[in-house]
DSSP file (Angstrom, degrees, kcal/mol; ACC not computed):
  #  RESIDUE AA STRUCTURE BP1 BP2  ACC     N-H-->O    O-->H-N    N-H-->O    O-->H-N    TCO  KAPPA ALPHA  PHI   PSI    X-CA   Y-CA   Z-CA
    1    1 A X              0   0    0      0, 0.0     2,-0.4     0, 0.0     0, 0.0   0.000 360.0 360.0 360.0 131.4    0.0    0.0    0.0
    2    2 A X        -     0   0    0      2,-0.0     2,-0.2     0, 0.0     0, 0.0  -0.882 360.0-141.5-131.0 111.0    1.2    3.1   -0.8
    3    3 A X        +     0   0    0     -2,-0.4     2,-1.5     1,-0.1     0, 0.0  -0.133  21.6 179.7 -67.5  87.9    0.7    6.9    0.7
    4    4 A X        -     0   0    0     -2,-0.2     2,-0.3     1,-0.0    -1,-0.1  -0.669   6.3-168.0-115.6 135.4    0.5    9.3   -1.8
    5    5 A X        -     0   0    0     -2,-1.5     4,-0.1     2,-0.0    -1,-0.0  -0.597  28.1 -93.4-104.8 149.2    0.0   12.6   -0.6
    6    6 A X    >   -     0   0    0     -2,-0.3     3,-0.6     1,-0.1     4,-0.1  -0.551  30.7-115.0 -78.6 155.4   -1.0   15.9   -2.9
    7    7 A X  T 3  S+     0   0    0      1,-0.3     3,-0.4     2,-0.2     4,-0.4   0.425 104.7  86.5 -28.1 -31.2    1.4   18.0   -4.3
    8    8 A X  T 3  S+     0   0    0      1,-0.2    -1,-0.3     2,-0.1     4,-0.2   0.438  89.3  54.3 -70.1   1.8   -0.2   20.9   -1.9
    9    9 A X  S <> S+     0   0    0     -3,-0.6     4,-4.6     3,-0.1     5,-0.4   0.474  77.9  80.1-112.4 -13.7    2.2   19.7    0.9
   10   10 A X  H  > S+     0   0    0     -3,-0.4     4,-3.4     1,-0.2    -2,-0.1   0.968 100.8  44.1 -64.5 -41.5    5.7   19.7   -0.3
   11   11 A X  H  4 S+     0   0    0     -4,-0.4    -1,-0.2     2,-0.2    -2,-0.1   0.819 120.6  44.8 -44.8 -41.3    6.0   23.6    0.4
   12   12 A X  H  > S+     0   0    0     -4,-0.2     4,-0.9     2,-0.1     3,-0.5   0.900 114.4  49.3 -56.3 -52.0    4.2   22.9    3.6
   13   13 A X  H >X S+     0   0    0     -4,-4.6     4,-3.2     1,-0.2     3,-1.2   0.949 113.6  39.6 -36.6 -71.7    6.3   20.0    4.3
   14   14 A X  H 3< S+     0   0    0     -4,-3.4    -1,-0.2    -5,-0.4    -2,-0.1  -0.067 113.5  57.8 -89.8  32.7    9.9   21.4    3.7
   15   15 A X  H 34 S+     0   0    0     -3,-0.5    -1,-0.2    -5,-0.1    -2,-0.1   0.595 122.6  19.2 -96.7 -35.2    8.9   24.6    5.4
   16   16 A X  H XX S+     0   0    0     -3,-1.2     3,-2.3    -4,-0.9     4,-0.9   0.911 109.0  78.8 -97.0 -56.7    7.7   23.0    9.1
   17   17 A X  H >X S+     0   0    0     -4,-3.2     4,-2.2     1,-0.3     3,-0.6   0.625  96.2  41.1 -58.5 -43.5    9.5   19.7    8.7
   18   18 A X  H 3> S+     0   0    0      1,-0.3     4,-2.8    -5,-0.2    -1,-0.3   0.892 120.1  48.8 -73.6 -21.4   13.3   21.2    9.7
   19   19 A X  H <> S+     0   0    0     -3,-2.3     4,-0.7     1,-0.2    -1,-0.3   0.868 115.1  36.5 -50.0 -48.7   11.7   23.1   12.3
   20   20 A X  H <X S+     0   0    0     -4,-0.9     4,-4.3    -3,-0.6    -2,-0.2   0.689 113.2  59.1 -87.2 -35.0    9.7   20.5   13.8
   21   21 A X  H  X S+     0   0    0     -4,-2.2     4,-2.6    -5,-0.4     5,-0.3   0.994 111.4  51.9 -75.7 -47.8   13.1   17.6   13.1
   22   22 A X  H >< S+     0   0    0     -4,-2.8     3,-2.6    -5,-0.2     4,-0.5   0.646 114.5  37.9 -37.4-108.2   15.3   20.5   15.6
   23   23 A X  H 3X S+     0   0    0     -4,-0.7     4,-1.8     1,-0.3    -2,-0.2   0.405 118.9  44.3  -3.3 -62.1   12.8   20.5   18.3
   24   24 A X  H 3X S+     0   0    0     -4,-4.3     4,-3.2     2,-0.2    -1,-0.3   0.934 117.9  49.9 -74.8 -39.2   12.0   16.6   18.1
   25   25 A X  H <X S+     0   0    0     -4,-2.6     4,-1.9    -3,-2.6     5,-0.2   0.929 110.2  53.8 -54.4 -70.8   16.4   15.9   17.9
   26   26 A X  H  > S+     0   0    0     -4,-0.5     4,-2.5     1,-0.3     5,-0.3   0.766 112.4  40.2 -20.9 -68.1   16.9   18.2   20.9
   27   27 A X  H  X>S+     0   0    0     -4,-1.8     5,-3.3     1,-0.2     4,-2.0   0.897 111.2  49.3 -80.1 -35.9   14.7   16.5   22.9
   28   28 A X  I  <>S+     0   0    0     -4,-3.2     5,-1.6     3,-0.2     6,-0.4   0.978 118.2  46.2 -66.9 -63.0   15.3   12.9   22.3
   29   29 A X  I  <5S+     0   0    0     -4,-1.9     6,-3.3     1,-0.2     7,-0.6   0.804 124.5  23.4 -10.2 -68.3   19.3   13.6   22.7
   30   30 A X  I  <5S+     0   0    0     -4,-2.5    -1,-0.2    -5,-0.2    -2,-0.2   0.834 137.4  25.7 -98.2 -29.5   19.6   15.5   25.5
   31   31 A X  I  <5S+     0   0    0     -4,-2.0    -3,-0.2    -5,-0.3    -2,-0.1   0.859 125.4  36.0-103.6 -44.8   16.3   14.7   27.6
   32   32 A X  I   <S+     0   0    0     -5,-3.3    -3,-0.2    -4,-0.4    -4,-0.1   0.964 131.2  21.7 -62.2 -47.6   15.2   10.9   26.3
   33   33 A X  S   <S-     0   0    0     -5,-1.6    -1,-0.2    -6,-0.2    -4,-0.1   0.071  92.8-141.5-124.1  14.7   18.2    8.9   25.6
   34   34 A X    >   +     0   0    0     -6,-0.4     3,-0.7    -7,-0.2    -4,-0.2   0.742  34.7 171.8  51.1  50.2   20.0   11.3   28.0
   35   35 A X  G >   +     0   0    0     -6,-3.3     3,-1.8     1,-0.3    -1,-0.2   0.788  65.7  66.0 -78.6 -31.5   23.0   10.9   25.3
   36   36 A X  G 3  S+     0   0    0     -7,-0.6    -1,-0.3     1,-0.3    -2,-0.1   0.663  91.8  70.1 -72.2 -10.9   25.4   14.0   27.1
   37   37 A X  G <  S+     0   0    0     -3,-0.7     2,-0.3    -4,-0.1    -1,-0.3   0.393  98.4  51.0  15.6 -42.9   25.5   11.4   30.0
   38   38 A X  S <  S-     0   0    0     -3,-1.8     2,-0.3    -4,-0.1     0, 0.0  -0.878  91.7-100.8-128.1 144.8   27.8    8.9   28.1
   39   39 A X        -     0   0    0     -2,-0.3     2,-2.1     1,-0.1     3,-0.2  -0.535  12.2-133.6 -88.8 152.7   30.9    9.5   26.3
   40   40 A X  S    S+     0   0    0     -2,-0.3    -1,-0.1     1,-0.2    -4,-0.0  -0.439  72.5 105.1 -68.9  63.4   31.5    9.9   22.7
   41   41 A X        +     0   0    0     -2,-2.1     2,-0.3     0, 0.0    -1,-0.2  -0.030  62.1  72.3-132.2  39.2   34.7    7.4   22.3
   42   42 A X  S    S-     0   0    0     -3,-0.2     4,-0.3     0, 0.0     0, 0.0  -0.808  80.5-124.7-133.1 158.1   33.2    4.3   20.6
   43   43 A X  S    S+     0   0    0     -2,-0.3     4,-0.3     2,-0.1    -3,-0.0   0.217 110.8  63.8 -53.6  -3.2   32.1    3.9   17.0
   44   44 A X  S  > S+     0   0    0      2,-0.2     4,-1.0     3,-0.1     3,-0.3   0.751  91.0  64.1 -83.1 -58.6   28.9    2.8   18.5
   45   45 A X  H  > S+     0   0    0      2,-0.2     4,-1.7     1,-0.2     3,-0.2   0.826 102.8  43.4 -42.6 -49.2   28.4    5.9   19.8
   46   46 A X  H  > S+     0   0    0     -4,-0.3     4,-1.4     2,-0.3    -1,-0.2   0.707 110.3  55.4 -54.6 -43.6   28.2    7.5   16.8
   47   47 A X  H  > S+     0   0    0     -3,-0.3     4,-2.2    -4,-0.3    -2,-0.2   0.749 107.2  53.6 -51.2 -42.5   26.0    4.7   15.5
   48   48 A X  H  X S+     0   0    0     -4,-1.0     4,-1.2    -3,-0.2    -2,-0.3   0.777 112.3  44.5 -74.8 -53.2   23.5    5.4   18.7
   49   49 A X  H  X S+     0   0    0     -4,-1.7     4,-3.9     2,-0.2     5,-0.3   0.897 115.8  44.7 -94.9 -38.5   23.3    9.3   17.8
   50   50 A X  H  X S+     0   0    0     -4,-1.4     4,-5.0     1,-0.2    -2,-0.2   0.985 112.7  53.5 -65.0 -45.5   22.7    8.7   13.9
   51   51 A X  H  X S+     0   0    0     -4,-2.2     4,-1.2     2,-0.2     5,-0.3   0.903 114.5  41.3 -44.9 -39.8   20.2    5.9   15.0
   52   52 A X  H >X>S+     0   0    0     -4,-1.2     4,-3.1     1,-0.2     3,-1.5   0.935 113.6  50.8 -79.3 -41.6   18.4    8.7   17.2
   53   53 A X  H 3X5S+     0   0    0     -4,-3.9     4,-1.6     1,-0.2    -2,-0.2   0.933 112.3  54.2 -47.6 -33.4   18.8   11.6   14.3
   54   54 A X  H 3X5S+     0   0    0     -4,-5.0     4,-1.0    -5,-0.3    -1,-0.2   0.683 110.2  39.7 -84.1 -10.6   17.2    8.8   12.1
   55   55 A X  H <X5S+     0   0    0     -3,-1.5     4,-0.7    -4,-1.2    -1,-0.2   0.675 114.2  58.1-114.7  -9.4   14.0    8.1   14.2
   56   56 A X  H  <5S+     0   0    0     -4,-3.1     5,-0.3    -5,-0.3    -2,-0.2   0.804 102.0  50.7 -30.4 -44.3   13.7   11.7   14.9
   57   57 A X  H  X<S+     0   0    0     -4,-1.6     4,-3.5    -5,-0.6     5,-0.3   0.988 109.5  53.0 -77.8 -51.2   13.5   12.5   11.3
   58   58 A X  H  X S+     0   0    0     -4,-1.0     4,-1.4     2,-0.2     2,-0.4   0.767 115.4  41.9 -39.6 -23.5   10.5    9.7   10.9
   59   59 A X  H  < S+     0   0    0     -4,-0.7     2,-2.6     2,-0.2     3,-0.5  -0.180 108.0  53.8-112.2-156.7    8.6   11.3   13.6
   60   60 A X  H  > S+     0   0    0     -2,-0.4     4,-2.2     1,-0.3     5,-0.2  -0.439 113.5  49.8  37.5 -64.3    9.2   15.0   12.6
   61   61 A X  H >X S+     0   0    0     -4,-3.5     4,-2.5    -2,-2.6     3,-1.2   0.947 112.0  48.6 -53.7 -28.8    7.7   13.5    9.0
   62   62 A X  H 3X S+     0   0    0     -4,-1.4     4,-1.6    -3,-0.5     5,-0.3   0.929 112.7  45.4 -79.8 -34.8    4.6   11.9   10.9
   63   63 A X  H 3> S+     0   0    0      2,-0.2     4,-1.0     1,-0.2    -1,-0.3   0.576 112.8  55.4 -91.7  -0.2    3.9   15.0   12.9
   64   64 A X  H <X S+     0   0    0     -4,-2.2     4,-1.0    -3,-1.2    -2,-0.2   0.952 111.2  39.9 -82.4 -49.0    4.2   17.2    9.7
   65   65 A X  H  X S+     0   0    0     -4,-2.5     4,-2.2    -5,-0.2    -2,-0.2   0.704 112.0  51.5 -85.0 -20.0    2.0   15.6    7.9
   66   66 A X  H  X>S+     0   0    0     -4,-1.6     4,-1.6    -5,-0.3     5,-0.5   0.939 111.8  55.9 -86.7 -62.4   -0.6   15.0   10.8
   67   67 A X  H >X5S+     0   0    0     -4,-1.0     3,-3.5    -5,-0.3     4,-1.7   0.627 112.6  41.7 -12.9 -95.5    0.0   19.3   11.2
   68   68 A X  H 3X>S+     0   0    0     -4,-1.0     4,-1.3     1,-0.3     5,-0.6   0.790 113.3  55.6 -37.0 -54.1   -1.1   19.6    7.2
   69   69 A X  H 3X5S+     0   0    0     -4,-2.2     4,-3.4     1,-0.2    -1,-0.3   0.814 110.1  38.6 -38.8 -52.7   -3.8   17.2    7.8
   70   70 A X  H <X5S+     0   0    0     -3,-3.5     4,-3.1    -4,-1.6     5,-0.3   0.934 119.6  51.5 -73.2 -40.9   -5.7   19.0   10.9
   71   71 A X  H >X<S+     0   0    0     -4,-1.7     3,-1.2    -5,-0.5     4,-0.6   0.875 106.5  51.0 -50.8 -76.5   -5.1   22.2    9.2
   72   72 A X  H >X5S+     0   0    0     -4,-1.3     3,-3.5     1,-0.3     4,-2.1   0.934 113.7  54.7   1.4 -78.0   -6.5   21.2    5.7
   73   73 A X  H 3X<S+     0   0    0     -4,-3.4     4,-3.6    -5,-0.6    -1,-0.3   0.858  99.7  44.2-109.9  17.4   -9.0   20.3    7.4
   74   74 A X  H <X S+     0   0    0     -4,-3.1     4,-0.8    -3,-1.2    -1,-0.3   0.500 110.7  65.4 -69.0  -2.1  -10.3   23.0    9.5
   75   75 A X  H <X S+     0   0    0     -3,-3.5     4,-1.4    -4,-0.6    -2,-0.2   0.815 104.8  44.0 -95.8 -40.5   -9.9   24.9    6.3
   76   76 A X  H  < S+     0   0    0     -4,-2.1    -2,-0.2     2,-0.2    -3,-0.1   0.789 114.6  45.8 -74.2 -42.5  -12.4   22.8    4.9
   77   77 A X  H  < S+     0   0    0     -4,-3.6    -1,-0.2    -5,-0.5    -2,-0.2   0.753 116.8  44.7 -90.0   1.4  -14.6   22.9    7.7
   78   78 A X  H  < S+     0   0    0     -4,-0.8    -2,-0.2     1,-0.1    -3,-0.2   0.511 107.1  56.3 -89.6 -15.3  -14.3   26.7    8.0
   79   79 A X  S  < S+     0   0    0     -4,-1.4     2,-0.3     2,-0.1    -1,-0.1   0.346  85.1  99.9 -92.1  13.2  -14.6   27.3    4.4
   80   80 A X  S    S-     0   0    0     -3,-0.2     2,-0.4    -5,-0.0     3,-0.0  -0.708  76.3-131.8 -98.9 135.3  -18.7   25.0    4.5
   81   81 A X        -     0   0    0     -2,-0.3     2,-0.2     1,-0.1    -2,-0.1  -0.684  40.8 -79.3 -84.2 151.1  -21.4   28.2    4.6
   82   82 A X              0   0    0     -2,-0.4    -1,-0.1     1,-0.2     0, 0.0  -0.425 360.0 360.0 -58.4 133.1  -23.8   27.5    7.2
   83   83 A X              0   0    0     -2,-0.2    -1,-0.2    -3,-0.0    -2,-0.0   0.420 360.0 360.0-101.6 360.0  -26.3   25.3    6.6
């Protein structure tokens, strides 16, 4: 199955998404996986931070697109004349 989403989001997308991928990075780093805690002197380590950057960026996309979504559609239901 496969998601295809309209053309009316990519501006939307790549406007919030790096915004939104800071914020989510930040917090899983320093508050979740408490990463400043441990020291950087493994290759592992390194593996561990790209691994967080990578499920950051997944959840940044899922909460952009759930943004566009509610938006879209309050637009839709503000744009209905009263019946």
């Amino acid at each position: 199955m496969e998601l295809h989403l309209p053309k009316s989001i990519k501006k939307f997308f790549w406007s919030l998404f790096p915004v939104i991928l800071l914020l989510i990075g930040y917090n899983n780093i320093f508050n979740y996986w408490e990463l400043p805690l441990f020291g950087f002197n493994e290759l592992e380590d390194f593996g561990t931070l790209l691994f967080i950057l990578g499920t950051s960026a997944c959840e940044s996309a899922l909460v952009t697109v759930f943004l566009w979504w509610i938006l879209e559609s309050m637009k839709k239901i503000l744009r209905k004349p009263n019946s």
